[in-house]
C-alpha positions in Angstrom: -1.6 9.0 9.2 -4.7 10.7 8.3 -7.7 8.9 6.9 -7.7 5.4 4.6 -5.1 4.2 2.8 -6.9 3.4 0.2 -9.0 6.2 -0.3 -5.7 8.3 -0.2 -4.4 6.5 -2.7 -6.8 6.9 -5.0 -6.5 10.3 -5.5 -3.0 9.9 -6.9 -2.7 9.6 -10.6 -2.8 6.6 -11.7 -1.0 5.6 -14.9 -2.8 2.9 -17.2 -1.6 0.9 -20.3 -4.0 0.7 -23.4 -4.6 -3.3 -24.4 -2.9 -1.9 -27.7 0.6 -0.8 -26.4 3.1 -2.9 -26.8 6.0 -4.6 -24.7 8.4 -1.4 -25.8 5.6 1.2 -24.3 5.2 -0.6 -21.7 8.9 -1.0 -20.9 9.0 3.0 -21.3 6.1 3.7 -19.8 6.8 1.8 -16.4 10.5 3.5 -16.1 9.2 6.6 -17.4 6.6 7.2 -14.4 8.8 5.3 -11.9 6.4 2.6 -11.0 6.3 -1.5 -11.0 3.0 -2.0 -12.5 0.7 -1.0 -14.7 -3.6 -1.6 -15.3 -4.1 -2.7 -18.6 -7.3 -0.8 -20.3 -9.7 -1.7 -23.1 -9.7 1.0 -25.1 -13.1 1.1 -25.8 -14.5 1.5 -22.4 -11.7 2.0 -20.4 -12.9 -1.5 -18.1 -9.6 -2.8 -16.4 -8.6 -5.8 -18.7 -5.2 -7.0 -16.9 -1.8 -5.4 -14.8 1.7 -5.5 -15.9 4.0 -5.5 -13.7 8.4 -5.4 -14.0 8.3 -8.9 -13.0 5.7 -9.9 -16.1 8.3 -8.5 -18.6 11.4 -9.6 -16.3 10.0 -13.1 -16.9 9.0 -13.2 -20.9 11.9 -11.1 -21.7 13.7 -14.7 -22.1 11.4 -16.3 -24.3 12.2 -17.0 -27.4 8.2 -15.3 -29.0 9.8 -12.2 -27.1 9.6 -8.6 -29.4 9.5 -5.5 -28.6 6.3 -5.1 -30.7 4.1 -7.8 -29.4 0.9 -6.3 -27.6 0.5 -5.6 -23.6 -1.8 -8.4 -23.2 1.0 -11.4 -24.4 2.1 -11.3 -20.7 -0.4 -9.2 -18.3 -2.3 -11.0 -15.7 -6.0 -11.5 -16.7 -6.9 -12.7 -13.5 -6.7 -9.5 -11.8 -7.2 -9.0 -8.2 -8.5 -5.5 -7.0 -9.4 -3.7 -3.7 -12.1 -1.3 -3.2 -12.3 2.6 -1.5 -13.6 0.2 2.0 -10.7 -2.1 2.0 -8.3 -1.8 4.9 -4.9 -2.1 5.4 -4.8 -5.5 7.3 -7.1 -7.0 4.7 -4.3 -5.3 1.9 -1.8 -7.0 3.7 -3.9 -10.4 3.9 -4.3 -9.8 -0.2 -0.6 -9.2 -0.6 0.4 -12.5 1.3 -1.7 -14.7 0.3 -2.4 -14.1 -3.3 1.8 -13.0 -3.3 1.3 -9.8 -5.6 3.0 -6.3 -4.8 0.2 -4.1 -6.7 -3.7 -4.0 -6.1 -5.7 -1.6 -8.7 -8.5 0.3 -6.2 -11.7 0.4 -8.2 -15.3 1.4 -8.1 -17.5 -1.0 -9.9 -15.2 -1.2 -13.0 -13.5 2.1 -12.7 -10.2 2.0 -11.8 -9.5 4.9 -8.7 -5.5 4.1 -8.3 -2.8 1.2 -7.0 -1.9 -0.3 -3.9 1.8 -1.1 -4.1 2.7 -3.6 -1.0 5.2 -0.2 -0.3 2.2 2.1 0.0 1.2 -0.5 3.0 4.9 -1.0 4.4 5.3 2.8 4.3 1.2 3.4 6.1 2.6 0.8 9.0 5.5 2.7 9.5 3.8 5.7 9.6 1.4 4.1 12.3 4.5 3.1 14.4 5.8 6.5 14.2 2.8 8.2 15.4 1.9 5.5 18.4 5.9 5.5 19.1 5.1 9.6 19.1 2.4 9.0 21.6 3.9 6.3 23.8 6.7 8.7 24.3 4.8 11.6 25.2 2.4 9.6 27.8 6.0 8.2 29.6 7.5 11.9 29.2 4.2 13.2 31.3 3.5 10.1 33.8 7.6 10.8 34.9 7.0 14.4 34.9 3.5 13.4 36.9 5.7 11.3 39.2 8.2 14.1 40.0 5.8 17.1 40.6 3.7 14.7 42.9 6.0 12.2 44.2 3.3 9.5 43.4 3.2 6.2 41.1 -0.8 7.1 40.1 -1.6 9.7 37.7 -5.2 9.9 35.8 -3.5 9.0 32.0 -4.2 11.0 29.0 -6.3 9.0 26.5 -3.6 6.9 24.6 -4.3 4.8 21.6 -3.0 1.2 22.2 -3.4 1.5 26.1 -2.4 -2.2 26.9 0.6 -1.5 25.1 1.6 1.6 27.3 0.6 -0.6 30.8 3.2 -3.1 29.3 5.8 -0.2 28.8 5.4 1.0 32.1 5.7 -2.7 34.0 8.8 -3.6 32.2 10.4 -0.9 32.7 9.3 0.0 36.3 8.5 3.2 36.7 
């Protein structure tokens, strides 16, 4: 876990949809590069106009106005919700939830920088837990070593991120 999510994430390409493609493109486009949704561009500036996502074309697939030829913007979200490079990971995940989307477009005024998929945040969590489960280990691995060598319960601890977490360790499982 190095750095901001989001800031990380914007330095991955980011694949766009012109407000001219149509349903087919964008049906190739999202299997093509392997992803769930899509910014929508105006050509002519290259602003953010909308996001496409699988479950837009899932959805108006159906219809009976559905062809392969109609434009991008039949079925992208206009209303788009985006994050910036200063947007954490809790306030992604308070985004996510509430507004019930899977993708946030990072931007920088109205230039688009990337995507937040709600996996990018699942996948930064677990990454977290790995890393404090990493240290939480190594701290008990040292306090029992600590223990043995000096036949004591005190020890001066390492500094540990999430300390009250490593006091609760240690009291339930009585070392």
């Amino acid at each position: 876990m190095v750095g901001n999510l989001v800031t990380k994430l914007s330095k991955r390409e980011c694949f766009t949809l012109s407000e001219f493609d149509t349903l087919k493109t964008t049906s190739e486009k999202l299997q093509k590069y392997n992803v769930g949704a899509m910014p929508v561009l105006n050509k002519q500036n290259n602003d953010i106009i909308g996001i496409v996502s699988e479950r837009d074309l899932a959805r108006f697939i159906f219809k009976d106005e559905f062809k392969n030829d109609l434009p991008v913007t039949k079925i992208m979200t206009k209303q788009i919700i985006t994050c910036n490079l200063n947007t954490s990971v809790t306030e992604l995940m308070e985004i996510i939830t509430h507004n019930k989307i899977r993708h946030i477009p990072i931007v920088d005024g109205k230039e688009i920088l990337g995507i937040v998929s709600v996996g990018d945040v699942v996948n930064h969590i677990i990454e977290q837990y790995r890393d404090e489960n990493k240290h939480l280990r190594d701290y008990i691995k040292l306090w029992k070593f600590n223990k043995v060598i000096n036949n004591k319960h005190t020890i001066h601890p390492p500094k540990v991120k999430r300390g009250i977490i490593i006091l609760q360790i240690i009291k339930f499982v009585n070392l």
